[in-house]
N, C-alpha and C positions, 0 to 999 in steps of 0.2 A: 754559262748562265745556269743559274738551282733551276733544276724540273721538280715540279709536283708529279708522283704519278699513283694517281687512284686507285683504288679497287672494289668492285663494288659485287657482289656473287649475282644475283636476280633482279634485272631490270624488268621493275612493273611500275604501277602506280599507286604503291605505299605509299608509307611517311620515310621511310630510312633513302629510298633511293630521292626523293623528292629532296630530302636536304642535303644529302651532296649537293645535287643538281643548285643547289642555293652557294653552295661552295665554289664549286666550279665556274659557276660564273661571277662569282666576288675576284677569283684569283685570275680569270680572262681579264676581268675589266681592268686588273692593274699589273697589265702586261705576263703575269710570270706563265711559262710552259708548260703546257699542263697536257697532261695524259691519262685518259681514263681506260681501263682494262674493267669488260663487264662481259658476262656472256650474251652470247648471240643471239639472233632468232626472233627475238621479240623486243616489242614498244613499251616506251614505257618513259618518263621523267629523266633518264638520261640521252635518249635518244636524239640524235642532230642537236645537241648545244654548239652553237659557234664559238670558235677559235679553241675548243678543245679535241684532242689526237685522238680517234676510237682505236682500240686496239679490244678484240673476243678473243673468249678462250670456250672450249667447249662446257656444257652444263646440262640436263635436262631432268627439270622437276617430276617427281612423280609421285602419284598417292598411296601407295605402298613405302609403308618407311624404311623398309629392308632396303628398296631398291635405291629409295631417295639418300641414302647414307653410302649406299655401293657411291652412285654418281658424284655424291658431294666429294668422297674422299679421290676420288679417281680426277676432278675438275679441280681441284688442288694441287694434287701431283704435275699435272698439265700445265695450270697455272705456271707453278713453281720453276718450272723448265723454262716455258717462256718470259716469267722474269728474270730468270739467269742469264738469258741472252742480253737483255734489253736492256738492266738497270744499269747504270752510272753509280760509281761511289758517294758524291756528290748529290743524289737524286735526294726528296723526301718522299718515302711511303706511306700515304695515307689511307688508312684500312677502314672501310665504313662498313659498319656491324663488324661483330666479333668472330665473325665464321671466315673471311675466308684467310684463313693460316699459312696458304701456300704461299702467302704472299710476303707474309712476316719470316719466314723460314729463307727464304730466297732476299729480302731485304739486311739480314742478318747476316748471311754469306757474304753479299757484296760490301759490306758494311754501313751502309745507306742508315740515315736515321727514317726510324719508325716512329709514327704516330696512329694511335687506333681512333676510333669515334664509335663509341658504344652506346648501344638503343637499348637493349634489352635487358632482361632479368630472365626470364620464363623462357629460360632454353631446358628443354628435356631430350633424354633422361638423362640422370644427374653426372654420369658418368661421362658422357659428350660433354655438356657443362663442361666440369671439372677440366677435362682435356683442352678446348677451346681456351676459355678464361684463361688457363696455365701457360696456355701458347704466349696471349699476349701479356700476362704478368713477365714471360722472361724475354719477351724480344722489343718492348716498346720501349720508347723513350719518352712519352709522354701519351696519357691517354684525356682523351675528350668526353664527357660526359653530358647527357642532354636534361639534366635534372639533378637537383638538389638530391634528392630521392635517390636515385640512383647510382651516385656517387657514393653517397655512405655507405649503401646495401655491396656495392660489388669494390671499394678500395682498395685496389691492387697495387700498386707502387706511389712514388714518392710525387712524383710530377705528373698531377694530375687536375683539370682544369672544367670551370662549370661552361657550357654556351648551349645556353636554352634557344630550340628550334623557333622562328621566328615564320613570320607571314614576309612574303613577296611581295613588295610594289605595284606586283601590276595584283594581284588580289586585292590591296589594301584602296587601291585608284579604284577600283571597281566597284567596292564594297560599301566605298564612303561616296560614292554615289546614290544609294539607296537610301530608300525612304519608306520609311514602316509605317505601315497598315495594317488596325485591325485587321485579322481574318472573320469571314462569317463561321469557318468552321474551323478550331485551332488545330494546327497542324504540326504532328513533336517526330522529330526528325533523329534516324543515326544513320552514322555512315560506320561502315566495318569491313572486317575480312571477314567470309563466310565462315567460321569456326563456332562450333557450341563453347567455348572459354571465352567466345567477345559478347555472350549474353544474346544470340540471335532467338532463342528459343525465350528467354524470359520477355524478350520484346513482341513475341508471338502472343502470349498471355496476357503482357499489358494492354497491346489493342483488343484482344477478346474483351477483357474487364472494364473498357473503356471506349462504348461504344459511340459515346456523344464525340472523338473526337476523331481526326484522320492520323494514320500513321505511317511514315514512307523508312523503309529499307533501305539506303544502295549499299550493296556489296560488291568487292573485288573479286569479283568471278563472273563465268558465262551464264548464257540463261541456261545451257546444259545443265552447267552445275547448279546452278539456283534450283533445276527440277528435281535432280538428285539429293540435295539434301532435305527438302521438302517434302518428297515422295511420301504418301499415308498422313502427312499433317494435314491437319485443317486451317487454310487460313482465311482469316475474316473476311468481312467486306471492306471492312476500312483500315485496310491493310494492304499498300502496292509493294511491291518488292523490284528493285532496277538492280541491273548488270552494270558491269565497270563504267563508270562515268568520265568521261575525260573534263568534264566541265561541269563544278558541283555547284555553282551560284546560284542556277536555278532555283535548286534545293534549300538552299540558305534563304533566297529572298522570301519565300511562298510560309517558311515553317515558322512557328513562335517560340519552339522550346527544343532544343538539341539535349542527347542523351549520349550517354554512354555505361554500356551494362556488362562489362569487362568481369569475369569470376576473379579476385581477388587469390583464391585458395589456388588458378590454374593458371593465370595473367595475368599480372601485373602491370597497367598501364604505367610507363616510365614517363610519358610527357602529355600526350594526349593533342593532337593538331590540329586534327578536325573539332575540336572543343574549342579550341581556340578560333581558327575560321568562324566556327556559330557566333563567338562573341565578338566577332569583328559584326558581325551582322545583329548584333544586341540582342543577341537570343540569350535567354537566363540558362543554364547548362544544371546537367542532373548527373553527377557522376560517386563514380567508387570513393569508401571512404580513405583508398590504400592508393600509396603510389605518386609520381611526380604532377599527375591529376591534380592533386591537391596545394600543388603549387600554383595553379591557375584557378580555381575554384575554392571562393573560400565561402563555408557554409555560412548563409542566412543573410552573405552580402550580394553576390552575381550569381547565386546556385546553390545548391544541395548537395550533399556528400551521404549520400544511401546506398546499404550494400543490393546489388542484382537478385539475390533471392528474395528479398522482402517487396513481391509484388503490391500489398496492401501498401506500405509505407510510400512507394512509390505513386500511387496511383493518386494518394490522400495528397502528396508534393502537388503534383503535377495539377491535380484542381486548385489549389490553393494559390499556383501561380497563374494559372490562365484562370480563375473564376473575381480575381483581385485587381481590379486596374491599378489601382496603386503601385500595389506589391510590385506586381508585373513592370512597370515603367523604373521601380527605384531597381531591382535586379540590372533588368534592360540595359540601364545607363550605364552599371556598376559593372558589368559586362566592356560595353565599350572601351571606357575609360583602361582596364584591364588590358586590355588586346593592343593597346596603343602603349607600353612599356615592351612591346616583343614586335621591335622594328628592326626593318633588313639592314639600317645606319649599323646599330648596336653588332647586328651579326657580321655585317663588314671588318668593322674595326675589331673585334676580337678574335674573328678568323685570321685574320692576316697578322696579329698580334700571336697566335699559337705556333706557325709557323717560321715567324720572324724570331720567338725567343726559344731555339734550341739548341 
C-alpha cells in the first residue's frame, strides 16, 4: 500500500503547519497511510491528528541566527538518517515549506517520488535561498504552490501545480454562524508573527493616529516575548496586544476591519490566511499592494491594496470604510462572497489529484 510520509520542520500555529494539517487529514479521510515526521517538544496544528503515524526528529529554535542555522543544518543531517531507515521506495515525500532538505536528500537515495509544497518567497540570506530552492529544483518531482504569485516569482521545474490554501469546515460552520453587528466602537484587527517585516511597528503608529478607534494585536509568541520586543515603546491605549491564540473567532467576531502590514521590500506575503479567515467573517481587508495577497483582495471591491509605510493613506482607507455604511456593507459582502471560492471541497480534490497524478 503507497505511504504518504510528511515532513514538516517547526510545529507551531502558523499558516504552513496549519495546512498540512488540512492535508493530512484530507489523505486519513481517504484511507491512504500516512506519516508525519516533525520535530518534538512542542504543540502546535500538527499535533494529535487521528489516524496519522508521528514520528520527531530532533530541532530547536533559537534567536541568535548563527545558532538557529548550526541547529537547522544539524536537525537535517538527523532527519536525513532517520529517513534512511524508514522510507519505502514506493513511499511519497511530501516536503512542506522549502527547508527541510534532509528529507529531499534521503527521499532521493531511496528513490521515493518527491513532492514539495512551498509557502515562501522571503527566505534570507540570499545564499540559504539559493541552496534551499536548488535542493528542491533538483530532487522534486513536482512542486505545489499556494499562489499564483508565487508560482511565477519562484518556477523551478516543469511540473508544477497551483492549490490555494483554503479554510476548514469546522472554521467555515462556525463562522457562517455569525451575525454582524455594528460596533459602538470599530474595532481593526491583525493577527501575525511578531517580526518588524509583518508591519507590527507600523500598526503601533496607526492606533496612535487613530484614536477614535480600538486596535487588537495577536501574535505568535509569548507574553515574554511580546515584552521584549516592546520594551521602550509606547503603546496606546487603544491598543491590546494578545499572545499565541489557539482560538481566533473571538477576534474575528468583535473586529470590523482586518489588516495586514507585511514590508513588501522584507516579506512578501505569498497567500495571506488570516485575510482570508477575516473575509469569512465579512470583514473588508487592508493589505499590501505585492504578493499572492492580491489574489484574494482586490482593490476598491472587498479591500484595499496600500503599501505599510503610507501611514496617512492607510489611515484616510480605514475612515473611509468604517465612517461609510454603504461602502462598508458592499466591501463586507464582496468579502464573503470571496472566501466561499477557497473551500476544503476544492482542496480535497486537488490534493489527492497531486498525488494521484505522478
Amino acid at each position: 500500500m503507497k505511504r504518504i510520509v510528511a515532513i514538516h520542520l517547526l510545529n507551531d500555529y502558523s499558516g504552513s503547519p496549519k495546512v498540512l494539517m488540512q492535508l493530512l487529514k484530507a489523505w486519513t479521510k481517504n484511507g491512504i497511510d500516512t506519516h508525519l515526521f516533525t520535530s518534538g517538544g512542542r504543540t502546535g496544528f500538527l499535533s494529535d491528528i487521528p489516524n496519522v503515524k508521528n514520528h520527531f526528529f530532533w530541532y530547536r529554535f533559537s534567536p541568535s541566527s548563527w545558532v538557529r542555522i548550526a541547529n537547522f543544518f544539524v536537525s537535517q543531517f538527523l532527519l536525513m538518517i532517520k529517513l534512511l531507515f524508514f522510507l519505502k521506495k514506493q513511499d511519497i515525500v511530501y516536503i512542506n515549506t522549502v527547508l527541510p532538505f534532509g528529507a529531499a536528500i534521503a527521499g532521493k537515495i531511496k528513490g521515493c517520488k518527491i513532492i514539495y509544497h512551498i509557502h515562501e518567497t522571503s527566505v534570507k540570506p540570499k545564499i540559504f535561498k539559493n541552496f534551499i530552492f536548488g535542493m528542491a529544483k533538483r530532487t522534486a518531482d513536482k512542486i505545489v504552490f499556494v499562489s499564483d504569485y508565487l508560482l511565477q516569482q519562484e518556477s523551478l521545474i516543469d511540473r508544477q501545480v497551483l492549490l490555494y490554501n483554503v479554510l476548514e469546515s469546522d472554521f467555515t460552520d462556525q463562522a457562517d454562524q455569525f451575525q454582524y453587528v455594528e460596533k459602538p466602537v470599530p474595532i481593526v484587527l491583525m493577527i501575525c508573527s511578531l517580526k518588524i517585516y509583518k508591519g507590527v511597528n507600523e500598526f503601533l503608529e496607526l492606533a496612535k493616529k487613530n484614536n477614535s478607534y480600538l486596535f487588537k494585536l495577536v501574535v505568535n509568541a509569548s507574553e515574554k516575548e511580546i515584552q521584549e520586543y516592546f520594551r521602550g515603546k509606547t503603546i496606546p491605549e487603544n491598543l491590546t496586544i494578545y499572545p499565541t491564540q489557539t482560538n481566533t473567532h473571538p477576534f474575528y467576531r468583535e473586529a470590523s476591519i482586518i489588516v495586514n502590514l507585511s514590508h513588501p521590500d522584507l516579506w512578501v506575503e505569498t497567500f495571506g490566511l488570516t485575510i482570508l479567515e477575516g473575509m469569512r467573517y465579512r470583514l473588508p481587508a487592508i493589505v499590501p499592494p505585492v504578493g499572492g495577497v492580491t489574489e484574494l483582495v482586490k482593490d476598491g471591491k472587498n479591500g484595499f491594496l496600500i503599501h505599510s509605510k503610507d501611514i496617512n493613506e492607510l489611515s484616510e482607507k480605514m475612515s473611509y470604510i468604517l465612517s461609510n455604511a454603504h461602502v462598508y456593507q458592499s466591501l463586507s459582502e464582496a468579502s464573503y462572497q470571496t472566501s466561499l471560492l477557497f473551500s476544503e471541497t476544492y482542496f480535497e480534490k486537488e490534493s489527492l489529484q497531486i498525488i494521484s497524478n505522478l
